[in-house]
Biopython code that builds the backbone (N, CA, C, O; Angstrom):
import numpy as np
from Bio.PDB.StructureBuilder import StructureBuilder

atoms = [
    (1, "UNK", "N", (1.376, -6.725, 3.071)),
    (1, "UNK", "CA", (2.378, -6.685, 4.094)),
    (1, "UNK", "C", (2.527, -5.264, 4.648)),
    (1, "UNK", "O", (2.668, -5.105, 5.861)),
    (2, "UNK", "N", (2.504, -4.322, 3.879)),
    (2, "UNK", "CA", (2.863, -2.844, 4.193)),
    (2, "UNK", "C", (1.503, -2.651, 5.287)),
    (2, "UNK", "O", (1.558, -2.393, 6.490)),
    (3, "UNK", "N", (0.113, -2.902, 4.308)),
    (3, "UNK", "CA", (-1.051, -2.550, 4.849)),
    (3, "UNK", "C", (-0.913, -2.820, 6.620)),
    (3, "UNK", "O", (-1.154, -2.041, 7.542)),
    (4, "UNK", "N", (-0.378, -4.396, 6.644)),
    (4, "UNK", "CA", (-0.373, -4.305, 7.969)),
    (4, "UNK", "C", (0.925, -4.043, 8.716)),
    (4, "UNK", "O", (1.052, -4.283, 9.917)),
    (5, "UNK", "N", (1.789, -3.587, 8.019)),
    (5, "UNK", "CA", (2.767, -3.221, 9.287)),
    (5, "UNK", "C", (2.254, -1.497, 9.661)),
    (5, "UNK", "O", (2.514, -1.078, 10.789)),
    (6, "UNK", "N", (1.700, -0.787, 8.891)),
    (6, "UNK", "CA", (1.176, 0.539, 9.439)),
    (6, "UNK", "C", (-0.387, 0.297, 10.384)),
    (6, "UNK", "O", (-1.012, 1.183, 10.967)),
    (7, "UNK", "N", (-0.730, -1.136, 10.304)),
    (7, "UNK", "CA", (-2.010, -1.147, 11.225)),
    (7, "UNK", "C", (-1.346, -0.965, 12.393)),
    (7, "UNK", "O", (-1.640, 0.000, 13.098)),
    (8, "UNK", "N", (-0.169, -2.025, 12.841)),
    (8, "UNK", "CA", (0.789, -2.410, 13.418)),
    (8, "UNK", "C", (1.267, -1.206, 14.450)),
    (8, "UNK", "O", (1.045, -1.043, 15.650)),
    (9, "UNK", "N", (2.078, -0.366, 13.402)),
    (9, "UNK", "CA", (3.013, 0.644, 13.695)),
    (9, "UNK", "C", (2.295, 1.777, 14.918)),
    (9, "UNK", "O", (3.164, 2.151, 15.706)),
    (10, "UNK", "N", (1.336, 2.185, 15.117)),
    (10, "UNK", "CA", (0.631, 2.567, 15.578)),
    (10, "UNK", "C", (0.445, 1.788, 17.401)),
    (10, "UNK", "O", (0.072, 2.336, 18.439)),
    (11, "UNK", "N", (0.807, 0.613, 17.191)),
    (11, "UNK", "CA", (0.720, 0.187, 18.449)),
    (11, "UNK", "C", (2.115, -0.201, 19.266)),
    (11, "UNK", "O", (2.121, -0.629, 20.421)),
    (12, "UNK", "N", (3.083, -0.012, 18.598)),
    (12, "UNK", "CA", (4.552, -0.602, 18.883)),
    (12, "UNK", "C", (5.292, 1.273, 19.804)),
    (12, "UNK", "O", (5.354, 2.393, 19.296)),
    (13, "UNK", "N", (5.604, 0.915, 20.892)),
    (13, "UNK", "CA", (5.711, 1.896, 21.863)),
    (13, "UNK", "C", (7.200, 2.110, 21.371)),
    (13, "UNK", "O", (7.931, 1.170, 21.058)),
    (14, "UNK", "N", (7.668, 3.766, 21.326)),
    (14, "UNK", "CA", (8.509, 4.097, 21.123)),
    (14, "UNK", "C", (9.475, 4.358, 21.899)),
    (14, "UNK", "O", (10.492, 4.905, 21.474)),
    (15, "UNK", "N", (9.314, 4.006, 23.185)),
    (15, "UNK", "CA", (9.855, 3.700, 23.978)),
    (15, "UNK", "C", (10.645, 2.848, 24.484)),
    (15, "UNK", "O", (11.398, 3.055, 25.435)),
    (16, "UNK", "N", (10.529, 1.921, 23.928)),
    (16, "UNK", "CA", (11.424, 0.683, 23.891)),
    (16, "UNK", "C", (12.242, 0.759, 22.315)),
    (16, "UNK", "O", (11.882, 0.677, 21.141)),
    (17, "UNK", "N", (13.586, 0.968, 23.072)),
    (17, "UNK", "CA", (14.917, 1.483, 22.281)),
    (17, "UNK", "C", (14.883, -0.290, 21.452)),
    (17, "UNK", "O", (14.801, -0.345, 20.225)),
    (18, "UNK", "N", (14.933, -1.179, 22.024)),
    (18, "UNK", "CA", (15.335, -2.470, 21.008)),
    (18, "UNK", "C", (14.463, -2.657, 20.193)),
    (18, "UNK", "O", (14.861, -3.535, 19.429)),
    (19, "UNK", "N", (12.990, -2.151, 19.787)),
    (19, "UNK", "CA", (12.123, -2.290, 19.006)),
    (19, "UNK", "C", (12.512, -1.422, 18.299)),
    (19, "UNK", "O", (12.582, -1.741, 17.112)),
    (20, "UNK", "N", (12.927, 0.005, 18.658)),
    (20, "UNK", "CA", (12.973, 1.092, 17.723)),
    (20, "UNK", "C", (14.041, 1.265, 16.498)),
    (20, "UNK", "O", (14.043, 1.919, 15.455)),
    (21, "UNK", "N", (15.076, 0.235, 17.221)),
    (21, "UNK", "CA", (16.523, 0.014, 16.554)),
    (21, "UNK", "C", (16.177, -0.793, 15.496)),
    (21, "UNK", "O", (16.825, -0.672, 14.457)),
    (22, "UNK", "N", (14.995, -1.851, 15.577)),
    (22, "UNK", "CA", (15.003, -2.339, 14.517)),
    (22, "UNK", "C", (13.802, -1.858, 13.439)),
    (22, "UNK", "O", (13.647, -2.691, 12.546)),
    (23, "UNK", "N", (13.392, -1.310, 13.394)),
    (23, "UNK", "CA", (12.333, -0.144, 12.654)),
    (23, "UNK", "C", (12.896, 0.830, 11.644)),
    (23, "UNK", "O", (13.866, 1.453, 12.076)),
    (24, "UNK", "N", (12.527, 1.119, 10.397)),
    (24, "UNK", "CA", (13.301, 2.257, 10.210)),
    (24, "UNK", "C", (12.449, 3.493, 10.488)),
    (24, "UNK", "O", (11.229, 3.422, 10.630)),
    (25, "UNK", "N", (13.344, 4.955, 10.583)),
    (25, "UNK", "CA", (13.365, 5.824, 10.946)),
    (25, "UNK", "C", (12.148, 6.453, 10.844)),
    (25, "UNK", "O", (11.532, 6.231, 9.801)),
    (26, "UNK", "N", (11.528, 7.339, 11.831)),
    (26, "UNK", "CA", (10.348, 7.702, 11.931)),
    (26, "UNK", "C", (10.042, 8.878, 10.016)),
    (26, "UNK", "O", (8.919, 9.091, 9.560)),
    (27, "UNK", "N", (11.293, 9.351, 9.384)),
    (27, "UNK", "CA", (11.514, 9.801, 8.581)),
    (27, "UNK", "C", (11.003, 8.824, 7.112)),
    (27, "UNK", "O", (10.367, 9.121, 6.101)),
    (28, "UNK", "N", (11.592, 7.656, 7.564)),
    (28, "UNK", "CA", (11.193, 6.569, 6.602)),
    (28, "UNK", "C", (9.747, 6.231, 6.559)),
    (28, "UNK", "O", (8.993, 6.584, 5.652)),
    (29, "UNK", "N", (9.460, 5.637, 7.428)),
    (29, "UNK", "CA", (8.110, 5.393, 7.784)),
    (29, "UNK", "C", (6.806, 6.571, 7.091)),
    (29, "UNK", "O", (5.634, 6.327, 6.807)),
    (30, "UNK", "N", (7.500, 7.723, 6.997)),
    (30, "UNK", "CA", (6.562, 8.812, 6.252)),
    (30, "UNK", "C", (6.504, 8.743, 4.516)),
    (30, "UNK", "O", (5.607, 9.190, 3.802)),
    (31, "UNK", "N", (7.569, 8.144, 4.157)),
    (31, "UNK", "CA", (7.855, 7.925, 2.970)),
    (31, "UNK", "C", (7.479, 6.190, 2.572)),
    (31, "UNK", "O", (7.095, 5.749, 1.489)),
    (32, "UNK", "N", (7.633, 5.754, 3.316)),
    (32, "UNK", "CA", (6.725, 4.499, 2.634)),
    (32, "UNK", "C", (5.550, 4.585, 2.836)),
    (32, "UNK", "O", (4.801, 3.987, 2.064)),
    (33, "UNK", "N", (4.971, 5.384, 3.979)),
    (33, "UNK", "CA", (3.658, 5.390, 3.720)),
    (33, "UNK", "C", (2.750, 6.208, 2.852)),
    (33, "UNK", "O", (1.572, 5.969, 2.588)),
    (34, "UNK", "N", (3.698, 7.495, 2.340)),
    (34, "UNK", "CA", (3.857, 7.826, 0.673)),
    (34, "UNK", "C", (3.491, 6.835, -0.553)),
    (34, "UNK", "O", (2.486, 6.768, -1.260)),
    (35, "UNK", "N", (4.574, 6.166, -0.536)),
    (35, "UNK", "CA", (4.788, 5.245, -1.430)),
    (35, "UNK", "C", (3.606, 4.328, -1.225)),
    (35, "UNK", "O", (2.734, 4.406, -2.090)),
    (36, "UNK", "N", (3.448, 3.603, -0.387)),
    (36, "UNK", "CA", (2.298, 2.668, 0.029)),
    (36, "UNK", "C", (0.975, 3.195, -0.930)),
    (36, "UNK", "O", (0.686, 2.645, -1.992)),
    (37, "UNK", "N", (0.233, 4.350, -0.363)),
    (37, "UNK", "CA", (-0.827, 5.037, -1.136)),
    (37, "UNK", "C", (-0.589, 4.809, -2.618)),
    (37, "UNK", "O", (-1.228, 4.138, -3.428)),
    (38, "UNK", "N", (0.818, 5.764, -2.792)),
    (38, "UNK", "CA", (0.952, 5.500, -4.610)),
    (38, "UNK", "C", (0.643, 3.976, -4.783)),
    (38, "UNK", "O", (-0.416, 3.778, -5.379)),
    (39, "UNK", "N", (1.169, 3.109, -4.486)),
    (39, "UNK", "CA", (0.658, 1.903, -5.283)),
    (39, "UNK", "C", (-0.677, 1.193, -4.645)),
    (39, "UNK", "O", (-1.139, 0.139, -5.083)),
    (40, "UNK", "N", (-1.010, 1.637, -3.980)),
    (40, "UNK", "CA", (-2.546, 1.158, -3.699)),
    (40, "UNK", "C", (-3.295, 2.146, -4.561)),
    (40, "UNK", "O", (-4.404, 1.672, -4.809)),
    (41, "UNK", "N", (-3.093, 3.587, -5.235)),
    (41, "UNK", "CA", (-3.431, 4.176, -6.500)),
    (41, "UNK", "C", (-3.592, 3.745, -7.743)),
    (41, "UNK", "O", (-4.518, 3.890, -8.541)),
    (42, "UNK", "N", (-2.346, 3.075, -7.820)),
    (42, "UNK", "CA", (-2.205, 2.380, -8.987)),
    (42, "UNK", "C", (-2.786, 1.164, -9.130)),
    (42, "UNK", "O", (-3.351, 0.844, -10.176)),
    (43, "UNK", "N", (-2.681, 0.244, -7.909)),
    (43, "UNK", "CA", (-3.532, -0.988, -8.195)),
    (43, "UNK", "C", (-5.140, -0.310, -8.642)),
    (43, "UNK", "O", (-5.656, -0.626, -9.714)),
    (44, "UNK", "N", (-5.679, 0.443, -7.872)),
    (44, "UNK", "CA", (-7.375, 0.377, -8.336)),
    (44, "UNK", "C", (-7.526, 1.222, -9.470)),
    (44, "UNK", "O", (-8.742, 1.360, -9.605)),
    (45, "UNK", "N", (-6.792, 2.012, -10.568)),
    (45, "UNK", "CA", (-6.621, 2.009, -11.534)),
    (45, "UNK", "C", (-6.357, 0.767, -12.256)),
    (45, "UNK", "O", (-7.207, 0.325, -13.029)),
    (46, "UNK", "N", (-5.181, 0.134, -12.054)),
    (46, "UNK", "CA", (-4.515, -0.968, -12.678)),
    (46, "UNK", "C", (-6.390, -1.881, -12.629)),
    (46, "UNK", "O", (-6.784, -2.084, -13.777)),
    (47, "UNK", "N", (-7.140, -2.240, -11.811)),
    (47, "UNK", "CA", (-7.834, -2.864, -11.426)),
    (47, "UNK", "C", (-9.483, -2.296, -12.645)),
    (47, "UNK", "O", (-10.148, -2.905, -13.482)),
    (48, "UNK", "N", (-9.514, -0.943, -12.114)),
    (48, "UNK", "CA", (-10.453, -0.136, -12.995)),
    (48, "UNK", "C", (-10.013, -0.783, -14.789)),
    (48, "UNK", "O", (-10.705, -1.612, -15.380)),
    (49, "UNK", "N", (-9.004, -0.284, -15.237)),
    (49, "UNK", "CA", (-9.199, -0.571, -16.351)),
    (49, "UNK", "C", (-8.948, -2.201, -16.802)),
    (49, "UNK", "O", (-9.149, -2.599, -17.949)),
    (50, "UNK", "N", (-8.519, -2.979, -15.797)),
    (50, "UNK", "CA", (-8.814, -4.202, -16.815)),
    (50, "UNK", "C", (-10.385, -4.551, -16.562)),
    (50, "UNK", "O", (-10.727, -5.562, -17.175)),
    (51, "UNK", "N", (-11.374, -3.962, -15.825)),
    (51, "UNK", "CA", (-12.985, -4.316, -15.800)),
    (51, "UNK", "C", (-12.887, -3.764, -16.964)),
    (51, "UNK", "O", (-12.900, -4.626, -17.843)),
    (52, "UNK", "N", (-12.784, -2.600, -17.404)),
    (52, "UNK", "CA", (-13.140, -1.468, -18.807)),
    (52, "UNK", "C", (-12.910, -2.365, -19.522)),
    (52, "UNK", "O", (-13.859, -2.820, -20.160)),
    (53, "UNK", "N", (-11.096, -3.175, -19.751)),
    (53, "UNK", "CA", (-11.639, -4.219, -20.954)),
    (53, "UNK", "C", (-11.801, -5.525, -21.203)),
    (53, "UNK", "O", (-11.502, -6.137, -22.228)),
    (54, "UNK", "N", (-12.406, -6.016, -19.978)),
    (54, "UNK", "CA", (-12.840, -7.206, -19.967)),
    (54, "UNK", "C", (-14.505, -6.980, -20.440)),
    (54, "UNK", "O", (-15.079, -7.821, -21.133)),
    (55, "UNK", "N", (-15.171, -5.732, -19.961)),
    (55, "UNK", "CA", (-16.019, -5.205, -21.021)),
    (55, "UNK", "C", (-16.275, -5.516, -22.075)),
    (55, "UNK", "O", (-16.929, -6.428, -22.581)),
    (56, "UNK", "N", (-15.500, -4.375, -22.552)),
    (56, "UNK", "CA", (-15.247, -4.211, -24.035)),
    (56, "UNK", "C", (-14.694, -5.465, -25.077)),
    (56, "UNK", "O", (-14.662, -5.385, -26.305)),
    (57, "UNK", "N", (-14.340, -6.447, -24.389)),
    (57, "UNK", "CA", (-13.818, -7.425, -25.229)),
    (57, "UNK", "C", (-15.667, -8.410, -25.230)),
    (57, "UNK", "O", (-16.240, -9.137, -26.041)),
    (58, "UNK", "N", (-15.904, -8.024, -24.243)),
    (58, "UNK", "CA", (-17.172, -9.254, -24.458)),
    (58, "UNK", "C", (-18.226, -8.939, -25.023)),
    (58, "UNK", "O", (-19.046, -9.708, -25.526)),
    (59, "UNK", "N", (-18.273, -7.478, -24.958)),
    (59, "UNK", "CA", (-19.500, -6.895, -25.794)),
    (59, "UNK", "C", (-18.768, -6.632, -27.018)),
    (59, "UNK", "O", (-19.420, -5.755, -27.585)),
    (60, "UNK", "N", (-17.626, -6.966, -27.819)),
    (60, "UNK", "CA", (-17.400, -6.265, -29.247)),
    (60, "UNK", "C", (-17.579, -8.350, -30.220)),
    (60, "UNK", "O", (-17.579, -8.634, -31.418)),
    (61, "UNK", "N", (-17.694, -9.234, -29.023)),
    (61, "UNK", "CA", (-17.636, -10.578, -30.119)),
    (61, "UNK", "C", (-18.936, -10.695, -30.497)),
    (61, "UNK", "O", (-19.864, -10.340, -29.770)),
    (62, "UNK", "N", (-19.099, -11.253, -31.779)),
    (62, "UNK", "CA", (-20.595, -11.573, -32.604)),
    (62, "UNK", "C", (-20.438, -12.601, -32.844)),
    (62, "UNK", "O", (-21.300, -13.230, -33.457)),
]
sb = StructureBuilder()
sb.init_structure("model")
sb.init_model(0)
sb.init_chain("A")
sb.init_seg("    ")
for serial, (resi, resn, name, xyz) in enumerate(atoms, 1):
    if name == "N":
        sb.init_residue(resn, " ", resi, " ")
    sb.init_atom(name, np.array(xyz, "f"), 0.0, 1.0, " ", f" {name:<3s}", serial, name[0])
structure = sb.get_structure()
């Protein structure tokens, strides 16, 4: 959802006050897209290590 409201955001003219009113603040928008990164960080970690032990669990059974 985030991914695409910043594809989005980019095309929505700031010029038009009734779009802008409902948007949050160009201040905000810098900070979720902060935040956004951090957890798209964390997913391909989160992602990296369960391959590591889905690995490790299949190569340690005899």
């Amino acid at each position: 959802m985030f991914k695409r409201y910043f594809e989005l955001l980019e095309f929505i003219g700031v010029e038009d006050d009734d779009i802008m009113e409902l948007l949050p603040a160009p201040a905000a928008n810098k900070r979720l897209l902060v935040l956004y990164q951090e957890l798209r960080d964390i997913e391909s970690v989160s992602k990296a290590l369960q391959g590591t032990c889905s690995t490790s669990e299949s190569g340690s059974t005899s």
